[in-house]
N, C-alpha and C positions, 0 to 999 in steps of 0.2 A: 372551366369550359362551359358556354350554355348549350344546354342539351335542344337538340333538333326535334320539335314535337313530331308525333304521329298526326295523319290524318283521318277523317272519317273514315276511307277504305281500308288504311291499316288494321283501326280496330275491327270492323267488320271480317275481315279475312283472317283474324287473328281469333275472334268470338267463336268461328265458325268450328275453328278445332274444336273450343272444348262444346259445344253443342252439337257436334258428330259423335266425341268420345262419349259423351253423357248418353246420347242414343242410343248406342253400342250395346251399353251396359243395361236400357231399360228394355232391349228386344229379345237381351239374352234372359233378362230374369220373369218376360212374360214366355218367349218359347219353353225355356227349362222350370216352368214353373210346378208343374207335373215330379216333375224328378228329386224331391227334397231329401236328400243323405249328404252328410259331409264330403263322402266320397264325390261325389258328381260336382259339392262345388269346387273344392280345394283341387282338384284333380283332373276334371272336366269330366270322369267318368272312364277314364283313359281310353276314349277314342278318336284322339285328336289326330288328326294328319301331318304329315311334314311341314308343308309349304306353310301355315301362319304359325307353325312352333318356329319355325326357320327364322320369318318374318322378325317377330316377337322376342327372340333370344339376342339379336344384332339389337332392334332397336332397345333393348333395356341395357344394355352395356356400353352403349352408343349414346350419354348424356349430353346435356348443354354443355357440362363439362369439359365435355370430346368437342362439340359444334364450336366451343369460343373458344377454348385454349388449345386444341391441337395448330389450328391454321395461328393462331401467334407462337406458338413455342417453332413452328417452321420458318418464320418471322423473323425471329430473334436468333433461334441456332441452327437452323440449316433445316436441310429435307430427309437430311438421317433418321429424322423419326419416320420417317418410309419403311426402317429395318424393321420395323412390328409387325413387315407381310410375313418377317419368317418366323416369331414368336407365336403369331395368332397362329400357321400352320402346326407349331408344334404342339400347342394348347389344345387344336381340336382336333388330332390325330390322338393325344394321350388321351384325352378327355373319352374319346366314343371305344376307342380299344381297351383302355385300361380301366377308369374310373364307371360308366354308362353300366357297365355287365356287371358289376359289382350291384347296383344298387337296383338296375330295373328288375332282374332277378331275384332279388329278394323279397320283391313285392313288396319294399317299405313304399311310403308316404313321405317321412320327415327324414330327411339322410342322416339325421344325430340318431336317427333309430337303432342303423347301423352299429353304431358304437356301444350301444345296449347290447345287442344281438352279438357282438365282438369279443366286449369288455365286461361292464355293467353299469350300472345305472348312475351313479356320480358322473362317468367319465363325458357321459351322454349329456346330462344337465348343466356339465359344467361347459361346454361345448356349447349345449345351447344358448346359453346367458352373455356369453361371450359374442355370439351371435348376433343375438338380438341389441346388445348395447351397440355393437359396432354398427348396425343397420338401421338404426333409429337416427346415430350421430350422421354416418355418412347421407343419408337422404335426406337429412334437413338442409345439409351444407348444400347437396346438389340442386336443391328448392332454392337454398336465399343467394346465392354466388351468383349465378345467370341474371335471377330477378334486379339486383343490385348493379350489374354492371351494364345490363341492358335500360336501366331508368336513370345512370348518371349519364350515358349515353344519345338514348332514344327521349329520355323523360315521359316512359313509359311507366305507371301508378306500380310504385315498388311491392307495397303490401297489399294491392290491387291484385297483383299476378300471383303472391306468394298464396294467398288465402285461396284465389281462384284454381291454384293448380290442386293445393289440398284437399277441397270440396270436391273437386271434379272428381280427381282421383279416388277417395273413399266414395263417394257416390256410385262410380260403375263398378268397382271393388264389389263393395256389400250387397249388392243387385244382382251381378252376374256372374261373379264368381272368377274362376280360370279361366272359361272360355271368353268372358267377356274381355281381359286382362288380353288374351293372346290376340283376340282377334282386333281390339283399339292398339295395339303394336302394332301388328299389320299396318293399317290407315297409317299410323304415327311413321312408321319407318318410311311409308309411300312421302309423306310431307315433307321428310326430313330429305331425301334423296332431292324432289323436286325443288327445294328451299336451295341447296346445296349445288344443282344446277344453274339457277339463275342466277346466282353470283359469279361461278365462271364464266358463265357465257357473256354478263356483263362488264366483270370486271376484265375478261380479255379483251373485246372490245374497245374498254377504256385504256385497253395498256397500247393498243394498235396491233393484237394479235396473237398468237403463243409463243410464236419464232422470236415474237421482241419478249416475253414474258422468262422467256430458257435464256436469252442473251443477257438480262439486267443480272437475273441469278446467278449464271455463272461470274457474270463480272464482280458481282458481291460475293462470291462464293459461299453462295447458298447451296449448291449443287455437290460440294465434296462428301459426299452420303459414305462411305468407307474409309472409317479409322479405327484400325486394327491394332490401337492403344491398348494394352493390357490392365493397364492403371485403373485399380476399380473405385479412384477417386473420382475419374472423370466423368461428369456428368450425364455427355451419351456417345457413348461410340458404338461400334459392332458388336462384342462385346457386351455391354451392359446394358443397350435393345435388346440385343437376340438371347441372353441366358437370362440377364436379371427379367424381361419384363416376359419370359415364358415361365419364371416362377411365379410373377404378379400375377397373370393373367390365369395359370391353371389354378392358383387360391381363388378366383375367383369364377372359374368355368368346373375347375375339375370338380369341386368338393360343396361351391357355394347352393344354397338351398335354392334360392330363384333358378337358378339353372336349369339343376338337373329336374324339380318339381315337372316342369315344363317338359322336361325330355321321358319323362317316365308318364306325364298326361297319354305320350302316344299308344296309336294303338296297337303297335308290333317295337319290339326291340328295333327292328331294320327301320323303323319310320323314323323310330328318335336319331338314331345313326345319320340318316340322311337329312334330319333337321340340324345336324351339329354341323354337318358338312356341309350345307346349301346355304346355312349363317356364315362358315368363311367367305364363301362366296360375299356376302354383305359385308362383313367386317371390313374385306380389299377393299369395296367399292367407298364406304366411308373413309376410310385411309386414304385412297387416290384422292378422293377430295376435300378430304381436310389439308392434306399435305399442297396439292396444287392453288388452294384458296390464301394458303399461307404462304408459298414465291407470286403468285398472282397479287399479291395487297404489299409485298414488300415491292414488286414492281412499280407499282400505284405512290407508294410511301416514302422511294429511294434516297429522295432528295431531300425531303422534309418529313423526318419521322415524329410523330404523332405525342408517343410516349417519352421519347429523355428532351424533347423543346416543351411538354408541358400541357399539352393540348387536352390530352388524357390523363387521368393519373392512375392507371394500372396498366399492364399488358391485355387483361382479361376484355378489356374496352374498345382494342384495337379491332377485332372484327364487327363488332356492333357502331365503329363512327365508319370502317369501310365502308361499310352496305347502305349505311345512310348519305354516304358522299355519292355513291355511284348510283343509287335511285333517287338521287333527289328530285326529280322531275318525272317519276313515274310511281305515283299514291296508286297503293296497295302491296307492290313488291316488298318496301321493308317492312311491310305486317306478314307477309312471305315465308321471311327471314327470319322474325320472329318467332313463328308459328313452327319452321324449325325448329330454332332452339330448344323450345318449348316441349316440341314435341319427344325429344331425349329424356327432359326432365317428365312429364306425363309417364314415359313408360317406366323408367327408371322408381320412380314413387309408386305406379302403382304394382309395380311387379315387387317391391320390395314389402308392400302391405301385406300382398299376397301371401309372400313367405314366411312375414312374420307371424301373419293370424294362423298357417299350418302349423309350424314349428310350436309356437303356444300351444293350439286345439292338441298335437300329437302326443309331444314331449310330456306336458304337464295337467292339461284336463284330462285325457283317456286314462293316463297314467293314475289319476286322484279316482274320476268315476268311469271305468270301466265299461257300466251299464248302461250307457245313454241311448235314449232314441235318436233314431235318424231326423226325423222332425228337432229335436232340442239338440241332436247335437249340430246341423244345418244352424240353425239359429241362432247358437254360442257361436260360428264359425263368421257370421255376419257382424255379430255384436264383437267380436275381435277383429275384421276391417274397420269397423266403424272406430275402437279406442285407436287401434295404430294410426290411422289415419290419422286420427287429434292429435297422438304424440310427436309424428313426423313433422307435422306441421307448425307444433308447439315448440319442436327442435330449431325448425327453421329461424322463430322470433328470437330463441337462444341466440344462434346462431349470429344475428346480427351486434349482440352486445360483447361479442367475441375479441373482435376486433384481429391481430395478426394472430390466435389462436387457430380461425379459422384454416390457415396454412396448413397448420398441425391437424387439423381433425379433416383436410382430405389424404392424409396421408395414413388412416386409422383403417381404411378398406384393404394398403397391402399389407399392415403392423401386421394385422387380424388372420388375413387370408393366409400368410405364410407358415405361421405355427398350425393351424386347421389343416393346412394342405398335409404338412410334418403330420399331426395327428391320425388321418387315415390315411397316409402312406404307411402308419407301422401297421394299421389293421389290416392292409389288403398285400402289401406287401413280405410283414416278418412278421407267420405264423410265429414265433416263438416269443413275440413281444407279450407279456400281461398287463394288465390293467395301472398296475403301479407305473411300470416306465410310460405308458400311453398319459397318466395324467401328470407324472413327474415329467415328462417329453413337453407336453402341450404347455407344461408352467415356464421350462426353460425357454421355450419358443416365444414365448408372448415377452419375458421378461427383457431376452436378446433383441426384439425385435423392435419395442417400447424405447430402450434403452439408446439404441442406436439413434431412429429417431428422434427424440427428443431432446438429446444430446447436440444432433443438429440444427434443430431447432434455437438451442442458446445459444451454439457458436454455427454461425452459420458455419460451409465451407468457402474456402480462401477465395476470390474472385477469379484468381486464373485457373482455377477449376469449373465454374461457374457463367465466365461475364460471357454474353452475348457478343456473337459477331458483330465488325462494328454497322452503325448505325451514323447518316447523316442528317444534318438541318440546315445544310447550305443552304437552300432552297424556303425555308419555311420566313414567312411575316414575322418582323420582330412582335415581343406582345411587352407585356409589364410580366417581364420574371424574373422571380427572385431566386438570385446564388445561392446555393447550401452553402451551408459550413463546413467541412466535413469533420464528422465527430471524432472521438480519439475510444477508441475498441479500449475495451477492456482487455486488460491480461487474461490468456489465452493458454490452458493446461496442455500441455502436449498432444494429448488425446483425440483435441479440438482439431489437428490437421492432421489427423489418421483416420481412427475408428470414427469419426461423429463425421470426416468430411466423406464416409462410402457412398455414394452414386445410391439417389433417392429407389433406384429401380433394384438395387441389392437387398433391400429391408426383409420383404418377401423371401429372400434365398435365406438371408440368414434366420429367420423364424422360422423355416422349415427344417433347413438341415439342421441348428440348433433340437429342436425338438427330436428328428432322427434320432439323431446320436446321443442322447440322453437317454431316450425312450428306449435303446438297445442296450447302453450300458446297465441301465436300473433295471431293466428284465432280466440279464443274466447276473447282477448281484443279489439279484431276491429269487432265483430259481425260475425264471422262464413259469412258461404254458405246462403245467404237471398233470391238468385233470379234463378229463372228458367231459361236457357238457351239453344235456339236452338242452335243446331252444325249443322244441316243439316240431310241427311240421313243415317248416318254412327251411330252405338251406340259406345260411349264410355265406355267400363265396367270399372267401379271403384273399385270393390270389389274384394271377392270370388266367382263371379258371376255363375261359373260351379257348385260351393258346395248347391247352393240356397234350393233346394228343398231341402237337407240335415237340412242344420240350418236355415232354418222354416226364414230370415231376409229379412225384405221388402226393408232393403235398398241397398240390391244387388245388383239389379235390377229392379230399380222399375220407369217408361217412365213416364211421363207426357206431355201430347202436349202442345206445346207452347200457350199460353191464350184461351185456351179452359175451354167451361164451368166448367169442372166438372174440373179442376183444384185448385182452393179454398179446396174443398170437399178434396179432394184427397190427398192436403200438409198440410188440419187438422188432417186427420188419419194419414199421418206419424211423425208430429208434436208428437201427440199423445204415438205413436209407439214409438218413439228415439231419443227426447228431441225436442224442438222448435227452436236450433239453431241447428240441425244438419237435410240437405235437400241436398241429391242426384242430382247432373247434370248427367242424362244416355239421348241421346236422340238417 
């Protein structure tokens, strides 16, 4: 395929992102120049408002990832991936009720804090490292995947974008800090939204309308959005949107470090609340149109599809030669389009820098020196955006010599996120878990969840689990193409059309519940929670602690001073109360 260049206005319109985002980040680090504590940069200071947490939290979850593969995976299998309006509702209703009070409360910083404060300090570490490797790989891949398919596309300078998005991104990182981070998300989510509009409005246009755009669909049946398949083979149905990808998605809202950082910047409990809530709000609206951008291109595509005549050679390609068919007469829109894309991968990199240079500065400096100044430890906090920043980046060059690995390593954000979620679900939810079943919990979970995965990976699952609805080339130009052969599969273990072919959106479920239920049997083989423990002045809440007065349970919240008399008295009525191996650390 030769790629359709850019024009001057492309790049121009396209430059201009990252020299806004760059600004962003040079206004915040001369206004907050005055305010040098770690607290203020990694944090903002927590007196962020709603509206750019709101902002900020959508567009960093919201990658190029989301902007090119949602609208083809709509493409290729229907508009059932629409069902994530009701996953993303359950993610941010559990997210701000269940998981947000747990953590803003505590007044931690790093949410592997948490698990100090919980368990102890392995459990936290090990947590953290798990973390960070996973957050290094996934953001490189999000950097090189867009860059790659928008330059086989556009023949837009591959290692042009990858380098530029890296620099930018540590740039306003190490400058500005969090507020700089939330408020270039802002901007960013504003691009991505208007990017995201002029395709629909153009590509309906080009189709003769919406009414003809709903009429090609359902004739394709694009449109049959409910299949109430129980089969957790299949790819995606009701089903394995609405459960499996409300477990992806809480691993990566409930429990993930960018997240909640962000939501506990604010500066009341209720403002983060209302940032998690006014983000679904975002999340629908990029959903509506990714899903619409993807029957609107299969409208455009009906007759001559792009990807199996050859024109392309990935799906990922498919929205990036759309936009450049349908602008081709008007320079500057597909640098638009671009600057979309783009703009997922910007927040996405630098919200994950963000996280990582906390979770380092928290976990394992403070941990080593204690006694830092505010001035040096601000400055470790910068020179740790600055290394992430190189690594991310460095991932990304990985990233390219990968080849179909890269498959596998975007599928490392739900491995990760589903055993983490398992791991502070036993903290917040079974007081009675200890530290053993939480790190023997979190090992089973990573191990089931790897497992499955990767599994898949060797033997894919069978096609008619898999193949895309169909597609035509009635319509397309012959070219010079060459027939496959079709190879001869390898012998195929049994396994391979069960457990390795689970529906990619299960991984997340089963690395959490794995993790559960490990994590509860090894607690009560080894004695449960037997002892009291000071943390200091800070309360740890383990439970549903805001619901307490609701459901009447004393193990919410329920303080005991460390060897004080009436403590005996105190852990026989809860003994009492909720079995004799299960006893609350809140202090």
């Amino acid at each position: 395929m030769e790629a359709k260049n850019f024009t001057v206005w492309d790049y121009v319109v396209f430059a201009a992102l990252f020299v806004i985002s760059s600004g962003i980040g040079v206004f915040f680090a001369i206004k907050e120049r005055k305010k040098a504590t770690s607290r203020e940069f990694l944090v903002g200071g927590r007196q962020m408002s709603f509206g750019p947490v709101a902002l900020s939290l959508t567009a960093s979850f919201m990658s190029a990832v989301t902007v090119l593969g949602a609208p083809s995976e709509v493409y290729r299998f229907g508009a059932s991936f629409v069902l994530f309006f009701i996953a993303y509702a359950f993610v941010i209703v559990l997210t701000s009720e269940l998981f947000l009070p747990v953590f803003y409360r505590s007044g931690i910083t790093s949410t592997y804090e948490y698990l100090q404060l919980r368990f102890n300090k392995p459990v936290r570490f090990a947590a953290t490292v798990i973390y960070i490797v996973q957050t290094i790989l996934y953001t490189g891949v999000v950097v090189y995947a867009p860059a790659l398919a928008l330059n086989q596309v556009t023949g837009f300078d591959l290692w042009g974008s990858v380098f530029a998005t890296g620099i930018v991104c540590t740039f306003y990182c190490t400058l500005g800090g969090l507020k700089a981070v939330v408020w270039t998300d802002a901007f960013q989510m504003v691009v991505m939204i208007v990017g995201f509009l002029t395709v629909l409005i153009q590509g309906s246009a080009h189709a003769g309308g919406l009414h003809n755009v709903i009429e090609h669909s359902t004739n394709g049946s694009r449109l049959n959005i409910f299949d109430f398949d129980v089969d957790p083979l299949r790819r995606h149905t009701f089903w394995t949107v609405s459960v499996g990808g409300t477990f992806t998605w809480l691993g990566i809202y409930g429990v993930n470090q960018s997240t909640i950082q962000r939501c506990i910047s604010c500066k009341t409990e209720k403002h983060a609340k209302l940032a998690l809530y006014f983000n679904l709000l975002g999340l629908w609206i990029i959903l509506v149109c990714a899903v619409f951008s993807g029957l609107i291109m299969y409208s455009h595509f009906r007759d001559c599809d792009p990807w199996t005549s050859g024109i392309i050679s990935a799906p990922d390609q498919l929205m990036p030669y759309f936009v450049m068919e349908i602008f081709s007469t008007m320079p500057g829109l597909p640098g638009l389009f671009v600057a979309c894309a783009f703009s997922g991968t910007l927040s996405t990199v630098a919200a994950s820098i963000n996280a990582l240079a906390t979770v380092t500065f928290e976990d394992f400096v403070k941990s080593c020196f204690p006694h830092l100044s505010d001035k040096l430890s601000t400055w470790i906090s910068k020179g740790l955006c600055l290394l992430f920043g190189v690594m991310c980046t460095s991932m990304a060059v990985a990233a390219s010599l990968m080849g179909g690995v890269v498959q596998a390593a975007l599928s490392i954000h739900g491995m990760c996120g589903g055993p983490m979620l398992g791991l502070f679900s036993l903290g917040i939810l079974f007081p009675f878990v200890n530290w053993k079943g939480a790190l023997g919990g979190l090992l089973t979970g990573i191990t089931l969840s790897f497992w499955v995965a990767i599994g898949a990976f060797v033997y894919p699952a069978p096609d008619s689990k898999t193949w895309p609805l169909p597609l035509s080339t009635e319509h397309c130009v012959p070219s010079n193409m060459t027939t496959s052969v079709p190879t001869v599969l390898p012998s195929r273990p049994a396994i391979a059309d069960t457990w390795y072919s689970l529906s990619y959106l299960y991984y997340s479920a089963v690395g959490c519940l794995g993790c559960i239920a490990a994590g509860i049997i090894i607690s009560f083989i080894t004695g449960g929670v037997h002892r009291v423990l000071s943390l200091g002045p800070r309360k740890t809440w383990t439970s549903l602690t805001h619901w307490r007065t609701r459901w009447m349970t004393y193990w919410c919240d329920f303080w005991i001073p460390a060897r004080s008399p009436s403590s005996q008295r105190q852990m026989s009525t809860l003994s009492k109360l909720i079995g004799k191996n299960i006893l609350l650390i809140i202090i």
